[in-house]
Every structure is written in structure tokens, then in C-alpha cells.
N, CA, C and O atoms as CSV, one atom per row, in Angstrom:
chain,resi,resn,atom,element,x,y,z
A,1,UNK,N,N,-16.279,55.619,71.661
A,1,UNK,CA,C,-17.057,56.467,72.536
A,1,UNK,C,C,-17.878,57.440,71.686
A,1,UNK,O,O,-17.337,58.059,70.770
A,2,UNK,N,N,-19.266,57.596,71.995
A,2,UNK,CA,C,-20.023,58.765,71.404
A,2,UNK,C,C,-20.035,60.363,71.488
A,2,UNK,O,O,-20.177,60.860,72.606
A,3,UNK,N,N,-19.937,60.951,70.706
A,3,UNK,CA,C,-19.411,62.268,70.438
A,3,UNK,C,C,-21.207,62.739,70.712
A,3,UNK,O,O,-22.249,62.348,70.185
A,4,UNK,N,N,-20.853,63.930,71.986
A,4,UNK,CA,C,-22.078,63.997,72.733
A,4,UNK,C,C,-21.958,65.679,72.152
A,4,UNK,O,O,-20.913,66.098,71.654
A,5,UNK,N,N,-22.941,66.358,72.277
A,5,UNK,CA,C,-23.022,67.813,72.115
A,5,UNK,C,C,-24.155,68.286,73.178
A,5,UNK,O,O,-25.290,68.455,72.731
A,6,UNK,N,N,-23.929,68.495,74.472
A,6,UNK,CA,C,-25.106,69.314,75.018
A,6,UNK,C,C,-25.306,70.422,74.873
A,6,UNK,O,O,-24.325,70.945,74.344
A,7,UNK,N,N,-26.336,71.329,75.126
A,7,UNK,CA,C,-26.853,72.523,74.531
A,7,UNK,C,C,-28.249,73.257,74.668
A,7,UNK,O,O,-29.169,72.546,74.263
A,8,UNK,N,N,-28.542,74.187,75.018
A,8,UNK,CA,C,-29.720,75.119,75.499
A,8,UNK,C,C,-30.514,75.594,74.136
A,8,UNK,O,O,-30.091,76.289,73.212
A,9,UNK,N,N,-31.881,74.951,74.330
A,9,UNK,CA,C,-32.562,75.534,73.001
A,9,UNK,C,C,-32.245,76.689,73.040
A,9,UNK,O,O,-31.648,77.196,73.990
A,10,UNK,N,N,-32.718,77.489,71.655
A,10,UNK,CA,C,-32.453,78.697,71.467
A,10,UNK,C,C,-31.219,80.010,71.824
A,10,UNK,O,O,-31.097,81.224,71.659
A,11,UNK,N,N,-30.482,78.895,72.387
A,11,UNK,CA,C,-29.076,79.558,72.504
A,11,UNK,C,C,-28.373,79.616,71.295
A,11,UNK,O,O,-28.381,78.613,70.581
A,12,UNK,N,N,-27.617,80.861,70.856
A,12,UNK,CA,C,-27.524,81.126,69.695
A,12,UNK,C,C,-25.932,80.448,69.284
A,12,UNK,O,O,-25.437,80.607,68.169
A,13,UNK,N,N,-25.279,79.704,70.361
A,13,UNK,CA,C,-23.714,79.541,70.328
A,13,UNK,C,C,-23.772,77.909,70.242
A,13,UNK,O,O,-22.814,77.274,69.803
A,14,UNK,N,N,-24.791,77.377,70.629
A,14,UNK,CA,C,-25.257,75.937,70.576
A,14,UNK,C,C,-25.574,76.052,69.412
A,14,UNK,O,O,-24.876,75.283,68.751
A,15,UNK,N,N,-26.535,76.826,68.549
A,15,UNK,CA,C,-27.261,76.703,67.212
A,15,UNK,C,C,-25.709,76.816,66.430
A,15,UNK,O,O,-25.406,75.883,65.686
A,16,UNK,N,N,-24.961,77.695,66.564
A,16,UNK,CA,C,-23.331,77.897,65.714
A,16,UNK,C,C,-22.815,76.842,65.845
A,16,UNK,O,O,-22.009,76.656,64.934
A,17,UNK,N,N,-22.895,75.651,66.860
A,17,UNK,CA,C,-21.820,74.556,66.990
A,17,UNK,C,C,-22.635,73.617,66.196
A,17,UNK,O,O,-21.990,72.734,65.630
A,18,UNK,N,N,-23.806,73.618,66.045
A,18,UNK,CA,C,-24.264,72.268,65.477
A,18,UNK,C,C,-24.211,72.494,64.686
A,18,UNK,O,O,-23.769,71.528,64.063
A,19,UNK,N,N,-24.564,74.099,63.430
A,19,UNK,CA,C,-24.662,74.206,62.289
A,19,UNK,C,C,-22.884,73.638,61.706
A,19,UNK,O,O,-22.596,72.936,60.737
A,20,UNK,N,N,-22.126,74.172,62.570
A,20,UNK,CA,C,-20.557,73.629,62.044
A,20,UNK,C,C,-20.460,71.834,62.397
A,20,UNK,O,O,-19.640,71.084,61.868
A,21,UNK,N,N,-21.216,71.535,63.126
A,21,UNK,CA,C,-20.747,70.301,63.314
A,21,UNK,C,C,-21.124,69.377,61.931
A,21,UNK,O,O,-20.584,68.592,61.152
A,22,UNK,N,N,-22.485,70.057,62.191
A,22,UNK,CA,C,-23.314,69.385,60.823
A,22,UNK,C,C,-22.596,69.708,59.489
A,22,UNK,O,O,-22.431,68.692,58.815
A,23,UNK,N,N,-22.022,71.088,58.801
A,23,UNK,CA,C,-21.033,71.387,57.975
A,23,UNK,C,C,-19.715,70.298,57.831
A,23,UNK,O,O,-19.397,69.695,56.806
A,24,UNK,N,N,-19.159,70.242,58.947
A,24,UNK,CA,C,-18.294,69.118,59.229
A,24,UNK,C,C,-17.926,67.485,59.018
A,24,UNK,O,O,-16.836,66.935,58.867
A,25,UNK,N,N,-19.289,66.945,59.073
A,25,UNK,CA,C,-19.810,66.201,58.870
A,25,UNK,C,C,-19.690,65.112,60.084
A,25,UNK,O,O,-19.663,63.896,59.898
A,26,UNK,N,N,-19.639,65.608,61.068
A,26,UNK,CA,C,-19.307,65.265,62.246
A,26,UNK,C,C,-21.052,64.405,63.152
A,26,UNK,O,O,-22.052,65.062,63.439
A,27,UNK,N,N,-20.899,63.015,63.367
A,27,UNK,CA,C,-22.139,62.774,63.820
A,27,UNK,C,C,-22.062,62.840,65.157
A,27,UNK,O,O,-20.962,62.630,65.669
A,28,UNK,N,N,-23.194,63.139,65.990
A,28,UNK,CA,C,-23.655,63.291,67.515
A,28,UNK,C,C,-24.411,63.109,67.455
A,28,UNK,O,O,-25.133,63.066,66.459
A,29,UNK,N,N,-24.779,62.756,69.320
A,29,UNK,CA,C,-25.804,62.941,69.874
A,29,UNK,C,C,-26.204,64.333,70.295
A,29,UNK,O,O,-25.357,64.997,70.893
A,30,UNK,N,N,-27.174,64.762,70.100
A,30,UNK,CA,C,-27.718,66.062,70.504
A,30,UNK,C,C,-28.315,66.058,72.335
A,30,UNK,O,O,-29.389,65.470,72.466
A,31,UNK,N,N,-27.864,66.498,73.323
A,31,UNK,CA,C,-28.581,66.708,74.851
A,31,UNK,C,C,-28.981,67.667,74.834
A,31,UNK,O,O,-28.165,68.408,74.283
A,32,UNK,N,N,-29.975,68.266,75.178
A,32,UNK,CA,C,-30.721,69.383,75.175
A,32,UNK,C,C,-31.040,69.520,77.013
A,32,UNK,O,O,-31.903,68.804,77.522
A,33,UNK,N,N,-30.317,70.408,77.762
A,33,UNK,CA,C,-30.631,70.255,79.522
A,33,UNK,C,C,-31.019,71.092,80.190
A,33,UNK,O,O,-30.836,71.093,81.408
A,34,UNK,N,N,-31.659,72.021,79.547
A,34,UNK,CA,C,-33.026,72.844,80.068
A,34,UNK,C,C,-34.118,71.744,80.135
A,34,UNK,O,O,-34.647,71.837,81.243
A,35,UNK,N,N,-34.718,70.667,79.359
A,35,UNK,CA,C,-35.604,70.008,79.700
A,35,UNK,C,C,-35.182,68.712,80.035
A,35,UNK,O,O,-36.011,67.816,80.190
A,36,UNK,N,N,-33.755,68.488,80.184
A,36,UNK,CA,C,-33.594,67.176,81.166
A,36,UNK,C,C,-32.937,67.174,82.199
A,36,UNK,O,O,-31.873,66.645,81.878
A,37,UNK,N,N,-32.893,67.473,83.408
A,37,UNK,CA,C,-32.340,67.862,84.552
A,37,UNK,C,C,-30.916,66.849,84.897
A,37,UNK,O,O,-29.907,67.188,85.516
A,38,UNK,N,N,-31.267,65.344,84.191
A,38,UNK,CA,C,-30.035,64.185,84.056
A,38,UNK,C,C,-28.972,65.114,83.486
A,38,UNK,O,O,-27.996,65.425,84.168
A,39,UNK,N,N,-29.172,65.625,82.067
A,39,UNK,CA,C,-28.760,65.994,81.285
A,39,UNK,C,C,-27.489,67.522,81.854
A,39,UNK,O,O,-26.271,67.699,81.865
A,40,UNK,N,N,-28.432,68.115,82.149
A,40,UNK,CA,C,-28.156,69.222,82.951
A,40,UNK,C,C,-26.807,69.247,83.797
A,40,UNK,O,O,-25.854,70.026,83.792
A,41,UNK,N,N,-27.121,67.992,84.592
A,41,UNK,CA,C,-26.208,67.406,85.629
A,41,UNK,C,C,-24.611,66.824,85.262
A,41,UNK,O,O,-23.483,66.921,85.745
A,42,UNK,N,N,-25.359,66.082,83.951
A,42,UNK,CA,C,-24.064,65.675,83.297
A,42,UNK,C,C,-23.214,66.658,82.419
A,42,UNK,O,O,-21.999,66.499,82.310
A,43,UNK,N,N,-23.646,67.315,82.018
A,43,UNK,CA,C,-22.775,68.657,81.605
A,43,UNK,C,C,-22.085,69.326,82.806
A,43,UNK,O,O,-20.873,69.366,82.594
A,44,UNK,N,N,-22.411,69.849,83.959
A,44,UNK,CA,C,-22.109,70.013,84.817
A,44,UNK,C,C,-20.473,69.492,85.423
A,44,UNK,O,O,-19.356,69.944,85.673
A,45,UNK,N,N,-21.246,68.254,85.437
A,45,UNK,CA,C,-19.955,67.403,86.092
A,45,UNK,C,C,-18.924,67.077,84.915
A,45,UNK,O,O,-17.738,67.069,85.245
A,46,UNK,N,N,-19.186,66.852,83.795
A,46,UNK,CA,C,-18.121,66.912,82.430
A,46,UNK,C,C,-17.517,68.173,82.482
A,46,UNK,O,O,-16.308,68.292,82.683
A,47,UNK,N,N,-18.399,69.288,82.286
A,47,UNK,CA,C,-17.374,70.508,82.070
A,47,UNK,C,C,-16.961,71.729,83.464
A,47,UNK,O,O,-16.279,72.739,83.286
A,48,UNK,N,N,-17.497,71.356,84.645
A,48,UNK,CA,C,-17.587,72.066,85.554
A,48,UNK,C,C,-18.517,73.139,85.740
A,48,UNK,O,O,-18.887,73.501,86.856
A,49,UNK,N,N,-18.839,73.572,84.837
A,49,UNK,CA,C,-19.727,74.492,84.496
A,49,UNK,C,C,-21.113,74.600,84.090
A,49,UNK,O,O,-21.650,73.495,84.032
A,50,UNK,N,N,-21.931,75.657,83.763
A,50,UNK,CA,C,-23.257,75.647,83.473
A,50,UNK,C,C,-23.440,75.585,82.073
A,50,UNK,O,O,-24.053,74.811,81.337
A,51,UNK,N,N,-22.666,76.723,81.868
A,51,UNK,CA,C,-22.566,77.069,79.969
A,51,UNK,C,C,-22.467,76.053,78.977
A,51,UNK,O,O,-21.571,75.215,78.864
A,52,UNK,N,N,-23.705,76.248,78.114
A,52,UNK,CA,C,-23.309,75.830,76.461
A,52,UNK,C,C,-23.376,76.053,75.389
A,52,UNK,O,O,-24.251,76.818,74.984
A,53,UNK,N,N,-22.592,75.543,74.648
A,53,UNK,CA,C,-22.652,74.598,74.352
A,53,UNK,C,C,-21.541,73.793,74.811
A,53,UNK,O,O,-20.609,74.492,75.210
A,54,UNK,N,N,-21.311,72.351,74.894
A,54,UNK,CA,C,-20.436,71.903,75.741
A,54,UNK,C,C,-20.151,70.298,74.803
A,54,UNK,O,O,-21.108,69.525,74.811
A,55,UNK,N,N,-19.076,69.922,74.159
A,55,UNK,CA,C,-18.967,68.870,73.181
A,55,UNK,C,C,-18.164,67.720,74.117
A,55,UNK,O,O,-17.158,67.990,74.773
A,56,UNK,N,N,-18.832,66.302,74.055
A,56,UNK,CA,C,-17.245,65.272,74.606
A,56,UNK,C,C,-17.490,64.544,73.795
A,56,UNK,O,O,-18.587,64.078,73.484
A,57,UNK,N,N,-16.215,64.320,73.247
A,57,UNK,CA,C,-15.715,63.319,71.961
A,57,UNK,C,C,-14.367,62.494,72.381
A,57,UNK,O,O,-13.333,63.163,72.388
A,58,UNK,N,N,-14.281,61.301,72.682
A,58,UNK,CA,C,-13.055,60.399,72.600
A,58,UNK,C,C,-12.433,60.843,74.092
A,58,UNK,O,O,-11.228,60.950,74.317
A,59,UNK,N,N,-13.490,61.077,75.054
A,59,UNK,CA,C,-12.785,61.289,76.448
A,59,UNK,C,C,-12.719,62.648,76.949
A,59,UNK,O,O,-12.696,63.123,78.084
A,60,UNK,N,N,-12.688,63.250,75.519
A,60,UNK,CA,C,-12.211,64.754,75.780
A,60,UNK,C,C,-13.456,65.573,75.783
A,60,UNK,O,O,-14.516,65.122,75.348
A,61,UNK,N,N,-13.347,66.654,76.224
A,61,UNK,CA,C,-14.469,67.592,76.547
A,61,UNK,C,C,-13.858,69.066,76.299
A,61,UNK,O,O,-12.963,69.637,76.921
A,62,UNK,N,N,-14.778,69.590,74.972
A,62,UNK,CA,C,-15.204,71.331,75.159
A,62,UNK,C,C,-16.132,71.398,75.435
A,62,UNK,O,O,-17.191,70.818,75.198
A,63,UNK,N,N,-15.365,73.156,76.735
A,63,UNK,CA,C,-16.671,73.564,77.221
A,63,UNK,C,C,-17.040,75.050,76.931
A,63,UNK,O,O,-16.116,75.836,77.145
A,64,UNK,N,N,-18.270,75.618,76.463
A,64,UNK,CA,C,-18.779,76.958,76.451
A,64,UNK,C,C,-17.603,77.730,75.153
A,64,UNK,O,O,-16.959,78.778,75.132
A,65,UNK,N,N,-17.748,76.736,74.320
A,65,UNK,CA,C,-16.859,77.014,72.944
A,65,UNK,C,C,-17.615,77.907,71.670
A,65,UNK,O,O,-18.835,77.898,71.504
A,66,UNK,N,N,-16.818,78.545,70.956
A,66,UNK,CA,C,-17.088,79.199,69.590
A,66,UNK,C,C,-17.213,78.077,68.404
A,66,UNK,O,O,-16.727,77.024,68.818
A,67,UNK,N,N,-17.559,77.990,67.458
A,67,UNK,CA,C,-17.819,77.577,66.336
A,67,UNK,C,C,-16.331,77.184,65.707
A,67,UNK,O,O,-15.975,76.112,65.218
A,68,UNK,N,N,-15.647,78.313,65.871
A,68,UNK,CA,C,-14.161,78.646,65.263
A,68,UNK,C,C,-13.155,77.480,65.916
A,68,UNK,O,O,-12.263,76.811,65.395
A,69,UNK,N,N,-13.549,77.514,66.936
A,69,UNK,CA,C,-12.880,76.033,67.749
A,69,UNK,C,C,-12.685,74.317,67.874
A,69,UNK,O,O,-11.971,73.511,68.471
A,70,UNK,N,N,-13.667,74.332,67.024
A,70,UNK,CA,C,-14.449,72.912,66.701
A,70,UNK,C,C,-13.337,72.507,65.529
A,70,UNK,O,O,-12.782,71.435,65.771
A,71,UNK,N,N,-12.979,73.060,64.501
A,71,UNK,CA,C,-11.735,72.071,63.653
A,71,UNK,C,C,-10.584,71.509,64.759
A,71,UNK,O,O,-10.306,70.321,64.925
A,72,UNK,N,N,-9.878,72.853,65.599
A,72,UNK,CA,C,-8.828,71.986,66.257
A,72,UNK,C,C,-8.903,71.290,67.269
A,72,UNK,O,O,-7.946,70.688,67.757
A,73,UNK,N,N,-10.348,71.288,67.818
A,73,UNK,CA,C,-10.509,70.267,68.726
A,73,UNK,C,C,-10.948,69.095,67.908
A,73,UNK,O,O,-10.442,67.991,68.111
A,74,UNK,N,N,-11.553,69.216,67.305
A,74,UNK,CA,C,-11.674,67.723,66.334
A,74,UNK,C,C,-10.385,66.622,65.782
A,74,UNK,O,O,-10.334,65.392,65.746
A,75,UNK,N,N,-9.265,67.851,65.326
A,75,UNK,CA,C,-8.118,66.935,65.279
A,75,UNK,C,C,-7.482,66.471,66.362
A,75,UNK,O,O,-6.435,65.839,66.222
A,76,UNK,N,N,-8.033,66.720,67.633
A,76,UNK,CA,C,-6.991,66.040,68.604
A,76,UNK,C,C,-5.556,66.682,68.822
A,76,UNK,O,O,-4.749,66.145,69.581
């Protein structure tokens, strides 16, 4: 399954998750859902919520997470 990252340009907590993801060496897809309303929707219904940044990897889903969070959700 593909390790998705949605996320609001210029949101400064989306820019912290990718810079760690990318540190990480962690590959994704990037959704961006201010300009895709699909997109938008599917965050929505994955995390219940509006907020992002919002990661699903292997089924699992963070939502509206810190930077600091991303190692122990990565190990499962």
C-alpha cells in the first residue's frame, strides 16, 4: 500500500512533516487539498477531520500530527 501524505500549501506543520519525512528517507505521495476538492474529501473521510497534515501508511492513518511523531508511527 502507498504511503500517502496530504497537506495544505503553506501550512507550516505539513512543511515540518515532509521536511522529516524526506530526512527519514521515507517515500510518498504528496496530496495537496486546498486545490483538489477529491483530495480534500479523502482526508476527510481517512482522518475524520479537516486538519493537516494527515499521513496513511500500511492501513494506518496520522492525523493533524507533529514532526516529533513520525519515528513512532513509522515503526508500527
Amino acid at each position: 500500500m502507498a504511503t500517502i501524505l496530504y497537506i495544505k500549501q503553506g501550512c507550516p506543520w505539513c512543511i515540518a512533516a515532509e521536511e522529516e519525512l524526506q530526512k527519514l528517507g521515507v517515500k510518498y505521495e504528496r496530496r495537496e487539498v486546498r486545490s483538489n476538492p477529491a483530495y480534500f474529501e479523502e482526508m476527510k473521510r481517512l482522518s475524520g477531520q479537516t486538519k493537516a497534515p494527515v499521513l496513511q501508511m500500511d492501513g494506518r492513518v496520522l492525523a493533524d500530527f507533529g514532526p516529533e511523531q513520525l519515528p513512532g508511527f513509522l515503526k508500527g
